[in-house]
Backbone and ligand atoms as CSV (ligand in chain L), in Angstrom:
chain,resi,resn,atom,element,x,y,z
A,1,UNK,N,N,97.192,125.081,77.205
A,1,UNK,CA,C,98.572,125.067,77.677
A,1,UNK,C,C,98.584,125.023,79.200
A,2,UNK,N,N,99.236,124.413,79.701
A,2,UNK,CA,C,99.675,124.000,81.247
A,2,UNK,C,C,100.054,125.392,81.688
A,3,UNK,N,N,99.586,125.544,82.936
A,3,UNK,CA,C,100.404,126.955,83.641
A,3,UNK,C,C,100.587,126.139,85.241
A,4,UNK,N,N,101.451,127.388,85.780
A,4,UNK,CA,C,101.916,127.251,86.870
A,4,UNK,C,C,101.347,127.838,87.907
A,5,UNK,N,N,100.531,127.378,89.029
A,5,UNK,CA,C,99.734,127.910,89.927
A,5,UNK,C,C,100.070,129.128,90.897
A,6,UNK,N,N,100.885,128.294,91.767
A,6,UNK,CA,C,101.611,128.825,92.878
A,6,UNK,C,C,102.302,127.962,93.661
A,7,UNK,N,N,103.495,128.216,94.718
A,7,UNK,CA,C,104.217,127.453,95.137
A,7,UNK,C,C,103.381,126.573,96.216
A,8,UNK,N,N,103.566,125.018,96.010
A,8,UNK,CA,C,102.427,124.388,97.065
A,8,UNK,C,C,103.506,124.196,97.979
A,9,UNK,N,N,104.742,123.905,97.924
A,9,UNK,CA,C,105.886,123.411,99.373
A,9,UNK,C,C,106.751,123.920,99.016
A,10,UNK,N,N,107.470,124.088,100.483
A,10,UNK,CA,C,109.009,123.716,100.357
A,10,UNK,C,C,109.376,122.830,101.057
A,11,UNK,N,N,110.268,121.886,100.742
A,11,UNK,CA,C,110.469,120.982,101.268
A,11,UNK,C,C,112.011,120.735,101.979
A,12,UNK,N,N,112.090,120.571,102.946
A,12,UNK,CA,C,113.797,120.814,104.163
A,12,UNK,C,C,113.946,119.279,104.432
A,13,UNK,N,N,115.268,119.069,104.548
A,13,UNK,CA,C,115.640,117.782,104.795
A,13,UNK,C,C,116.032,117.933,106.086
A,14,UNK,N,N,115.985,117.036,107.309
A,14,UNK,CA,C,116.200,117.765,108.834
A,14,UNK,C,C,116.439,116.098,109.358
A,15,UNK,N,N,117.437,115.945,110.112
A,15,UNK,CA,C,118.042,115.330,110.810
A,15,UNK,C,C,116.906,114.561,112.026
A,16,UNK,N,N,116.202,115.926,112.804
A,16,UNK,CA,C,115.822,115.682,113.813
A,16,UNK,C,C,114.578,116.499,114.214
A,17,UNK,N,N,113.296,115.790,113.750
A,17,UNK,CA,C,111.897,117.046,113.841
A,17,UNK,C,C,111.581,117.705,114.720
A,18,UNK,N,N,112.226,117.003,116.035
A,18,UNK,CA,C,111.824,118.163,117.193
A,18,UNK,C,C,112.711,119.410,117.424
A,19,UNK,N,N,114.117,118.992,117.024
A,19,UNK,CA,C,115.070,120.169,116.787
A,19,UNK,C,C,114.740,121.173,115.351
A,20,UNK,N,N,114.132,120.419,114.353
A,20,UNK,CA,C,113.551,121.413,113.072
A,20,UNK,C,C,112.519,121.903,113.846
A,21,UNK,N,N,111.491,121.380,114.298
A,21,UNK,CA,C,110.068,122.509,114.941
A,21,UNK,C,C,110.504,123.242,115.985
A,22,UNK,N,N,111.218,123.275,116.565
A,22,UNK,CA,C,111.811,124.444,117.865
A,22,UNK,C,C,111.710,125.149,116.729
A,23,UNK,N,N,112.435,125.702,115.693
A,23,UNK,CA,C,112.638,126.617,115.045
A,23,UNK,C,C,111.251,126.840,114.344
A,24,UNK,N,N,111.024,126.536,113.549
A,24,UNK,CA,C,109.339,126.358,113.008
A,24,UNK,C,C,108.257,126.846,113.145
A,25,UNK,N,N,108.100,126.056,114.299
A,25,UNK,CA,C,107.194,125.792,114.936
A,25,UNK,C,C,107.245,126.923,116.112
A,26,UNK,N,N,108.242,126.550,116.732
A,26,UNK,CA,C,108.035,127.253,118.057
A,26,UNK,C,C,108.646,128.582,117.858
A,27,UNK,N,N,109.522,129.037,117.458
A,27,UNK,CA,C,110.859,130.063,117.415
A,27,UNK,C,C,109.442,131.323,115.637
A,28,UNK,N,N,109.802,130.758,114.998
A,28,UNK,CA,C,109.095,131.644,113.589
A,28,UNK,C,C,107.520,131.644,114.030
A,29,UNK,N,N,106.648,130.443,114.543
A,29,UNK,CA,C,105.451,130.724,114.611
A,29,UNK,C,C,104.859,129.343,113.872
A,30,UNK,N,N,105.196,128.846,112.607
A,30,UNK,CA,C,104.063,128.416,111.723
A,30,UNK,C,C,103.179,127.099,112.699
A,31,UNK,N,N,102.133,127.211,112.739
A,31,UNK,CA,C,101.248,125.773,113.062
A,31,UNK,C,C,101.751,124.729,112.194
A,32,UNK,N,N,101.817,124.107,113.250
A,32,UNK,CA,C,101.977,121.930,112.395
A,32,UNK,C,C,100.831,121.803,112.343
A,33,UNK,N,N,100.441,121.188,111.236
A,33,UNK,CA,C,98.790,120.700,110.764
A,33,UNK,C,C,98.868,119.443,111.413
A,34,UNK,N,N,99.440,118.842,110.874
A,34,UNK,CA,C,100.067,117.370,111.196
A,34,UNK,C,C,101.368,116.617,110.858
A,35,UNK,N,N,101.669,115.060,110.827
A,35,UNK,CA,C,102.727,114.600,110.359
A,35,UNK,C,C,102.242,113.601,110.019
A,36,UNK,N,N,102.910,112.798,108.930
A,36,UNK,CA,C,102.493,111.818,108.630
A,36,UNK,C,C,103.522,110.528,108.089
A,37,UNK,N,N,103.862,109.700,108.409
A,37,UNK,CA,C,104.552,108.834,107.630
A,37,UNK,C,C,104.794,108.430,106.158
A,38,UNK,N,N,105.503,108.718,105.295
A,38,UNK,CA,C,105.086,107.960,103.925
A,38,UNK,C,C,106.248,106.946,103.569
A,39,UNK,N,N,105.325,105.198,103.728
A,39,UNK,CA,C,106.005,104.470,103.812
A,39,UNK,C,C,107.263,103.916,102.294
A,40,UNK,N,N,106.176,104.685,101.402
A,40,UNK,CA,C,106.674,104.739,99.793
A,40,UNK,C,C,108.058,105.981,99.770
A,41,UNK,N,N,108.070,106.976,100.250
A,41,UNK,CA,C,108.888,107.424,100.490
A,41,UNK,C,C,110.301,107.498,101.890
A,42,UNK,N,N,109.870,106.674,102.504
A,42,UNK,CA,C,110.886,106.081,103.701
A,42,UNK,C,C,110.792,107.478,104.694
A,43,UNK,N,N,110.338,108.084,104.911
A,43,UNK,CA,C,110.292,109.525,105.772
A,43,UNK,C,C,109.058,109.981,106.632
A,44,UNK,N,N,109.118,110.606,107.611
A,44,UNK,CA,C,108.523,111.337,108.280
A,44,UNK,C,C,108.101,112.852,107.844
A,45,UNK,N,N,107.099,113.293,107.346
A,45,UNK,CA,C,106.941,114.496,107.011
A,45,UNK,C,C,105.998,115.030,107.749
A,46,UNK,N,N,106.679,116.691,108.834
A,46,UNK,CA,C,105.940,117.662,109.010
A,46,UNK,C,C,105.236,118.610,108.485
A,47,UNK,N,N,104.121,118.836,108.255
A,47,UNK,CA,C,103.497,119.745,107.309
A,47,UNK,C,C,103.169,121.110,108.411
A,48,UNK,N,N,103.886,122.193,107.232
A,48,UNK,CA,C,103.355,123.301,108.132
A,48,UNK,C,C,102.937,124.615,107.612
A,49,UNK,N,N,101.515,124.566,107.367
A,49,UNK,CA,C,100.622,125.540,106.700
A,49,UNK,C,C,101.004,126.657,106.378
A,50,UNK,N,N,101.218,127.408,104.950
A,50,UNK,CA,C,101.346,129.239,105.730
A,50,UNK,C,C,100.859,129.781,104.074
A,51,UNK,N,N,99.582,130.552,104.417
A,51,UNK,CA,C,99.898,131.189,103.283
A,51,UNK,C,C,99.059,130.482,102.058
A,52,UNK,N,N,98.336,129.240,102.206
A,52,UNK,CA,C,98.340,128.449,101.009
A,52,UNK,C,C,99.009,127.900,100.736
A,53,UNK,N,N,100.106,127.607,101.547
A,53,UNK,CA,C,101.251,126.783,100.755
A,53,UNK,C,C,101.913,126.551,102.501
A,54,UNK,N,N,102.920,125.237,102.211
A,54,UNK,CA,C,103.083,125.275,103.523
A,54,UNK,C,C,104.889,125.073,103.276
A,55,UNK,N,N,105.406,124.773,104.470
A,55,UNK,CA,C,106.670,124.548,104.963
A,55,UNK,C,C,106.722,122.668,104.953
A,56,UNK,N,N,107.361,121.657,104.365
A,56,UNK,CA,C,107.155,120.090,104.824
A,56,UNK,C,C,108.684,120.477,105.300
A,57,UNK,N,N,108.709,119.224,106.306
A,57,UNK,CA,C,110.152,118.812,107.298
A,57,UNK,C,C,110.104,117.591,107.056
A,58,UNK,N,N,111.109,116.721,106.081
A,58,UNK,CA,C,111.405,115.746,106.132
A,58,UNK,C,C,112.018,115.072,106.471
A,59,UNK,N,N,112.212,113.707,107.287
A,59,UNK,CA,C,113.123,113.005,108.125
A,59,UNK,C,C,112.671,111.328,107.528
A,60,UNK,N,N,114.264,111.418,106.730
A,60,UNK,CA,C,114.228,109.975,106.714
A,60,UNK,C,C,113.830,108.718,107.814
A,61,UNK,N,N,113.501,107.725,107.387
A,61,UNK,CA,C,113.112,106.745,108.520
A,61,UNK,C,C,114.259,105.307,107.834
A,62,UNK,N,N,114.706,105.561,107.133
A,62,UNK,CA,C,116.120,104.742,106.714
A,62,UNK,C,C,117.238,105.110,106.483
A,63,UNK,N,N,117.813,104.524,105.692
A,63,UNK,CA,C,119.204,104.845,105.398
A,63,UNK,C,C,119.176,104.699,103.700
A,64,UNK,N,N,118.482,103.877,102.760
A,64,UNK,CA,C,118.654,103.650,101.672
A,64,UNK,C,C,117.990,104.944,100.923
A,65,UNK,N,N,116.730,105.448,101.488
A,65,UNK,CA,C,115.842,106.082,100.650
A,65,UNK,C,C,117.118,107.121,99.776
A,66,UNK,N,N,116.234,108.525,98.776
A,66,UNK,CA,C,116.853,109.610,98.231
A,66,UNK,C,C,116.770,110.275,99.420
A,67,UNK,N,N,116.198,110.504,100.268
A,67,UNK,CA,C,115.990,111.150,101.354
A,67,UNK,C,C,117.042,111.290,102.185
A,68,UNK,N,N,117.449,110.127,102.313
A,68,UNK,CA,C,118.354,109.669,103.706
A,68,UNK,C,C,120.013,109.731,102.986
A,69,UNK,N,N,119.950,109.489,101.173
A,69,UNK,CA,C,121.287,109.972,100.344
A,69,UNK,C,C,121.348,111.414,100.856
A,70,UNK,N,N,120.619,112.225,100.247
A,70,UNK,CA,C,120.375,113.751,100.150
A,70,UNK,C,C,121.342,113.605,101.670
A,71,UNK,N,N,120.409,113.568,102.808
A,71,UNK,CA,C,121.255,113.862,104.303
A,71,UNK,C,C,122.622,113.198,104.523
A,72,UNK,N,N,122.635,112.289,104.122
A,72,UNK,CA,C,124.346,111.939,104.159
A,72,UNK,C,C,125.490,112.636,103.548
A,73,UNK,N,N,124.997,112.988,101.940
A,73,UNK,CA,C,125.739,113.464,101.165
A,73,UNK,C,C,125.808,115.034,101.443
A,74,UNK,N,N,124.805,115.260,101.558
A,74,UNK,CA,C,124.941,117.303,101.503
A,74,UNK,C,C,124.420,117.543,103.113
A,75,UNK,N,N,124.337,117.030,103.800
A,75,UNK,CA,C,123.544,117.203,105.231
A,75,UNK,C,C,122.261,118.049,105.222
A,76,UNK,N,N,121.467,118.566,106.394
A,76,UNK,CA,C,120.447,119.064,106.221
A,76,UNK,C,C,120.079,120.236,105.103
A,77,UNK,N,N,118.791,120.371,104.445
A,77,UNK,CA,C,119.104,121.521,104.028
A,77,UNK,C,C,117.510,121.511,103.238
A,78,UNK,N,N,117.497,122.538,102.379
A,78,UNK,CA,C,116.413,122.375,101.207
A,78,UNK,C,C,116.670,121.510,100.271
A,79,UNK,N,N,115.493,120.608,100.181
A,79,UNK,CA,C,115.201,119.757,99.763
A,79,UNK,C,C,115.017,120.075,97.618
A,80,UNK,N,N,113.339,120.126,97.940
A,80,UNK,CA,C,112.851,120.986,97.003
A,80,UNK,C,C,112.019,121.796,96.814
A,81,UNK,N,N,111.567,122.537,96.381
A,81,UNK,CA,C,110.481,123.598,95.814
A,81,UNK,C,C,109.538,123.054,95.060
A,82,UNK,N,N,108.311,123.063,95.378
A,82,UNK,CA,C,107.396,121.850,94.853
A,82,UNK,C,C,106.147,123.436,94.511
A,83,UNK,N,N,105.988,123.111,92.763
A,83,UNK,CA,C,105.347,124.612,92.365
A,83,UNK,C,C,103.277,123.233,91.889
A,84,UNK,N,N,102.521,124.246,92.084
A,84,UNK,CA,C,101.303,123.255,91.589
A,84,UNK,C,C,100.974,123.955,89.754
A,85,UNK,N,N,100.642,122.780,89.515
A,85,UNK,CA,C,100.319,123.070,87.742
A,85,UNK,C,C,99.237,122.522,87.412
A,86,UNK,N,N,98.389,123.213,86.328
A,86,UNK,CA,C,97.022,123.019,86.276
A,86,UNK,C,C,96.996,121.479,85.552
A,87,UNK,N,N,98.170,121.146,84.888
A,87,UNK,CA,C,97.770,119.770,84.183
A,87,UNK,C,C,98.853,119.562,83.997
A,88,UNK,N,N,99.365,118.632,84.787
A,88,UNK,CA,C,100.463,117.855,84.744
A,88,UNK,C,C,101.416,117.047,84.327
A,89,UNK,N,N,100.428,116.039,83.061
A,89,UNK,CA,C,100.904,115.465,82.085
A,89,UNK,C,C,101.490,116.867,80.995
A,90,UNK,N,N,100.562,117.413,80.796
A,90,UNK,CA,C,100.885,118.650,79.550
A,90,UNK,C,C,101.930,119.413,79.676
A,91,UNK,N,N,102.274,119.853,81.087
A,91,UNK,CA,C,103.291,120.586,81.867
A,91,UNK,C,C,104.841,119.841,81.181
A,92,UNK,N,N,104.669,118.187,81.680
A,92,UNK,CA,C,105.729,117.573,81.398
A,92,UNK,C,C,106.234,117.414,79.698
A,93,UNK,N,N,104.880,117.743,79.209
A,93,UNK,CA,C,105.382,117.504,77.617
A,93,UNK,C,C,105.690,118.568,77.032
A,94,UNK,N,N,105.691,119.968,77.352
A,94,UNK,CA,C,105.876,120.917,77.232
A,94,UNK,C,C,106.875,121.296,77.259
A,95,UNK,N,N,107.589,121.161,78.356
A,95,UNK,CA,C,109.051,120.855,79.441
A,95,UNK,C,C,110.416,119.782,78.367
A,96,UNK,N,N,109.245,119.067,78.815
A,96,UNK,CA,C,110.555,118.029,77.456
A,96,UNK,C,C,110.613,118.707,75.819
A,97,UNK,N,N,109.636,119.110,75.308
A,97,UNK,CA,C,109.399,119.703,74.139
A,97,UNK,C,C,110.722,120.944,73.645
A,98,UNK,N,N,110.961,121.901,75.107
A,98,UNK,CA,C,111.990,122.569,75.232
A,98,UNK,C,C,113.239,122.262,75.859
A,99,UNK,N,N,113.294,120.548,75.505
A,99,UNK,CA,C,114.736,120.119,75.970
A,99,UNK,C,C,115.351,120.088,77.484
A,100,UNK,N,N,114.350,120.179,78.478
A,100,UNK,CA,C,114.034,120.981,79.499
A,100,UNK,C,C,114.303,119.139,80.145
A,101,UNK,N,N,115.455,119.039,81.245
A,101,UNK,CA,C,115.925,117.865,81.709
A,101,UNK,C,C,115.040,117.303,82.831
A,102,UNK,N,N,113.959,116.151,82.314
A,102,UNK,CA,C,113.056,115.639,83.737
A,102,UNK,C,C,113.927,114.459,84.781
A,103,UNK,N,N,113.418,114.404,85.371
A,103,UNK,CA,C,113.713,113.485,86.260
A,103,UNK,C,C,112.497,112.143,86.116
A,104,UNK,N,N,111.573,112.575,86.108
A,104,UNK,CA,C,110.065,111.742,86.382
A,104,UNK,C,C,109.240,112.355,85.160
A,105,UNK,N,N,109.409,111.813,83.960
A,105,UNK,CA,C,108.701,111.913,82.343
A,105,UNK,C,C,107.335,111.795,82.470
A,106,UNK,N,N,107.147,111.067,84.226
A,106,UNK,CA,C,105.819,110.185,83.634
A,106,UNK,C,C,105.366,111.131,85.086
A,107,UNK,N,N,104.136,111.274,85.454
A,107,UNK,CA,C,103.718,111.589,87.141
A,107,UNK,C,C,103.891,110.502,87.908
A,108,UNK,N,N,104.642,110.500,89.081
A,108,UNK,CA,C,104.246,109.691,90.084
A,108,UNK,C,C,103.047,109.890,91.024
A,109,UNK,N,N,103.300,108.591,92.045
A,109,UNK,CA,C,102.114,109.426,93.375
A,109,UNK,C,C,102.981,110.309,94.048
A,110,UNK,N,N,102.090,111.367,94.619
A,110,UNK,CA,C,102.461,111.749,95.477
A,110,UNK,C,C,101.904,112.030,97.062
A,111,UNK,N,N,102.156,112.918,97.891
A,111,UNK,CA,C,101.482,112.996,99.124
A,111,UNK,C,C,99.545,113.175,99.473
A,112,UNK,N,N,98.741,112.400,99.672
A,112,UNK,CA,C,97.805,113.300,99.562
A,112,UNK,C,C,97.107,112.575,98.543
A,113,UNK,N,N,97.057,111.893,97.460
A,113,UNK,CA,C,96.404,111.653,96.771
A,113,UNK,C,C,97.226,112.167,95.227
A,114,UNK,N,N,98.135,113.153,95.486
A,114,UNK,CA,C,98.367,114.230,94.444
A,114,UNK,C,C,99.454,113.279,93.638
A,115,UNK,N,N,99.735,114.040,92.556
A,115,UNK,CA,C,100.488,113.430,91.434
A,115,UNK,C,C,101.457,114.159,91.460
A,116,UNK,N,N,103.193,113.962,91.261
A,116,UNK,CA,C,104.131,114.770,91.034
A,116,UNK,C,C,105.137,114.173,90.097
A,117,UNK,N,N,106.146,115.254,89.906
A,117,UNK,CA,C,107.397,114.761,88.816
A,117,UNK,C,C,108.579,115.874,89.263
A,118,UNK,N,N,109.298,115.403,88.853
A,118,UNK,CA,C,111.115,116.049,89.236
A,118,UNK,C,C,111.415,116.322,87.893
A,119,UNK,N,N,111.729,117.775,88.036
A,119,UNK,CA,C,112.426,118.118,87.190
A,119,UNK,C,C,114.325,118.607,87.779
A,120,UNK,N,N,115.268,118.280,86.733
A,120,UNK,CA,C,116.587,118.223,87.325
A,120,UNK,C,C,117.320,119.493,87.535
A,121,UNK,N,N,117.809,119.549,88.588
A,121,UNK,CA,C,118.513,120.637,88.852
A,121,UNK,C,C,119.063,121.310,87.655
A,122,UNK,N,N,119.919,120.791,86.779
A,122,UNK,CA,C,120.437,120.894,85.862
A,122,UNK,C,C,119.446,121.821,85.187
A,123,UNK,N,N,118.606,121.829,85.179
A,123,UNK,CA,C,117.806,122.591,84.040
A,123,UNK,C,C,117.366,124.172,84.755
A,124,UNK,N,N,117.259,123.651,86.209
A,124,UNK,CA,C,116.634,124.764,87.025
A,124,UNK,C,C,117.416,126.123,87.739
A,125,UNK,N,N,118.451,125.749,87.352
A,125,UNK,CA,C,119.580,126.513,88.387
A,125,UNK,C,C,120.076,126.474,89.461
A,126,UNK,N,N,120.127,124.942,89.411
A,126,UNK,CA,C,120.572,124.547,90.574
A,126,UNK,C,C,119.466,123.633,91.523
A,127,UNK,N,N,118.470,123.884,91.287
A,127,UNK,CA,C,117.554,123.570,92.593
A,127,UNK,C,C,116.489,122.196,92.160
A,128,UNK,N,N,115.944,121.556,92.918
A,128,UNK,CA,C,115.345,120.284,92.588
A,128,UNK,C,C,113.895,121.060,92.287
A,129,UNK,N,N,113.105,120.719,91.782
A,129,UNK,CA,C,111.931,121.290,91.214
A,129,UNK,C,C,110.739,120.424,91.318
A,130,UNK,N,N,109.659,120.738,91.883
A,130,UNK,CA,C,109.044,119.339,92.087
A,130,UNK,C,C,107.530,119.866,91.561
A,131,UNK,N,N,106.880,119.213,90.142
A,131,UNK,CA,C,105.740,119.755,90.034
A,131,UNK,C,C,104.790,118.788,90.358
A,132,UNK,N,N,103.522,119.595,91.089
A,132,UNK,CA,C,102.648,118.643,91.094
A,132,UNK,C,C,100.822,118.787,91.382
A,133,UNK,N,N,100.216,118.264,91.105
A,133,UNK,CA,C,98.917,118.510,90.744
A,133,UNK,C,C,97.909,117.676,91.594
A,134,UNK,N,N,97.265,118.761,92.395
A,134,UNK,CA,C,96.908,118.230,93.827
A,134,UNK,C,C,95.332,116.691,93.472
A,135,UNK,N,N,95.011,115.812,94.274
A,135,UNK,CA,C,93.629,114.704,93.723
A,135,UNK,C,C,92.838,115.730,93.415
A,136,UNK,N,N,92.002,115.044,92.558
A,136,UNK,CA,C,91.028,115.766,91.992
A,136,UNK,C,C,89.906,115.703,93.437
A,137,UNK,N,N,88.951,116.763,93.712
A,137,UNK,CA,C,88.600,117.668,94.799
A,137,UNK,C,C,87.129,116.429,94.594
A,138,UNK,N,N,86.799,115.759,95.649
A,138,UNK,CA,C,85.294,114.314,95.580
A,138,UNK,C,C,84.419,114.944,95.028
A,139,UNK,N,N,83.698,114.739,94.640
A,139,UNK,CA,C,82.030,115.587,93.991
A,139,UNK,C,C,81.098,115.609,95.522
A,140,UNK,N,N,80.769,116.290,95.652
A,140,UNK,CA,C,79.614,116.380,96.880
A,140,UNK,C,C,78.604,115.307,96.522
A,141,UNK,N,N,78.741,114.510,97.464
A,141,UNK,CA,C,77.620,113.962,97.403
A,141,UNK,C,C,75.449,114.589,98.002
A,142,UNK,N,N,75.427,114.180,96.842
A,142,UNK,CA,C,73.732,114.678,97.094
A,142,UNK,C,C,73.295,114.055,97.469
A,143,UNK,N,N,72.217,115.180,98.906
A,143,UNK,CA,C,71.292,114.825,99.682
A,143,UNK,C,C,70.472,113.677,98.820
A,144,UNK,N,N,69.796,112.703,99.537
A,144,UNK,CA,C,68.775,111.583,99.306
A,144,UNK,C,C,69.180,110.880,97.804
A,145,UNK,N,N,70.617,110.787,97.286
A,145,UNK,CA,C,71.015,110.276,95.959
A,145,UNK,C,C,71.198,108.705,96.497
L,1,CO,CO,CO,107.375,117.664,97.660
């Protein structure tokens, strides 16, 4: 049976990253690891470590994406809560099994290599739910192989 790890993100929708990291960053403390573009998702994402789990700051880089809806329609805010699960496909069949409303039946890609799926507010209490199951970790490669 699929279980639930621990929370890997939260994810904030933000207008403007240098006005989100004053606060962040500079004002609370957390280190920016980095940022990175994701062109599949139309956004700019700050990643910011804490804990095992970090803080992302997302900033649309269009106008069409869900990203750039989300900020028009509800303005800045939390995004989603992105929890990690040991097996992801199983998670989702489990989920649907209890009538449990997905968004994404199937895994997508996600950041990183990792695989994710949306589950709908509707089911959650309100909140976007984002599970997902980080690439599988390279095998070490052996000396003189
Ligand atoms: Co996420």
């Amino acid at each position: 049976m699929a279980s639930v790890r621990r929370v890997d993100h939260l994810a904030i929708v933000v207008e403007d990253l240098d006005r989100a990291l004053a606060f962040w960053r500079d004002a609370l403390g957390l280190p920016l690891a980095r940022t990175e573009t994701l062109p599949e998702q139309q956004a700019e994402i700050a990643f910011l470590p804490l804990g095992g789990s970090q803080v992302e700051l997302l900033r649309p880089t269009d106008t069409e994406s869900g990203i750039a809806r989300f900020l028009a329609k509800r303005g800045p805010g939390l995004h989603h809560v992105s929890f990690e699960v040991t097996d992801l496909p199983a998670m989702l069949r489990q989920l649907k099994a209890r009538g449990v409303r997905l968004i994404n039946e199937q895994p997508v890609p996600g950041a990183g290599g990792s695989q994710v799926a949306f589950v709908h507010p509707e089911s959650t209490g309100g909140v976007l739910v984002e599970l997902c199951q980080p690439a599988a970790k390279p095998r070490r490669v052996q000396h003189g192989a």
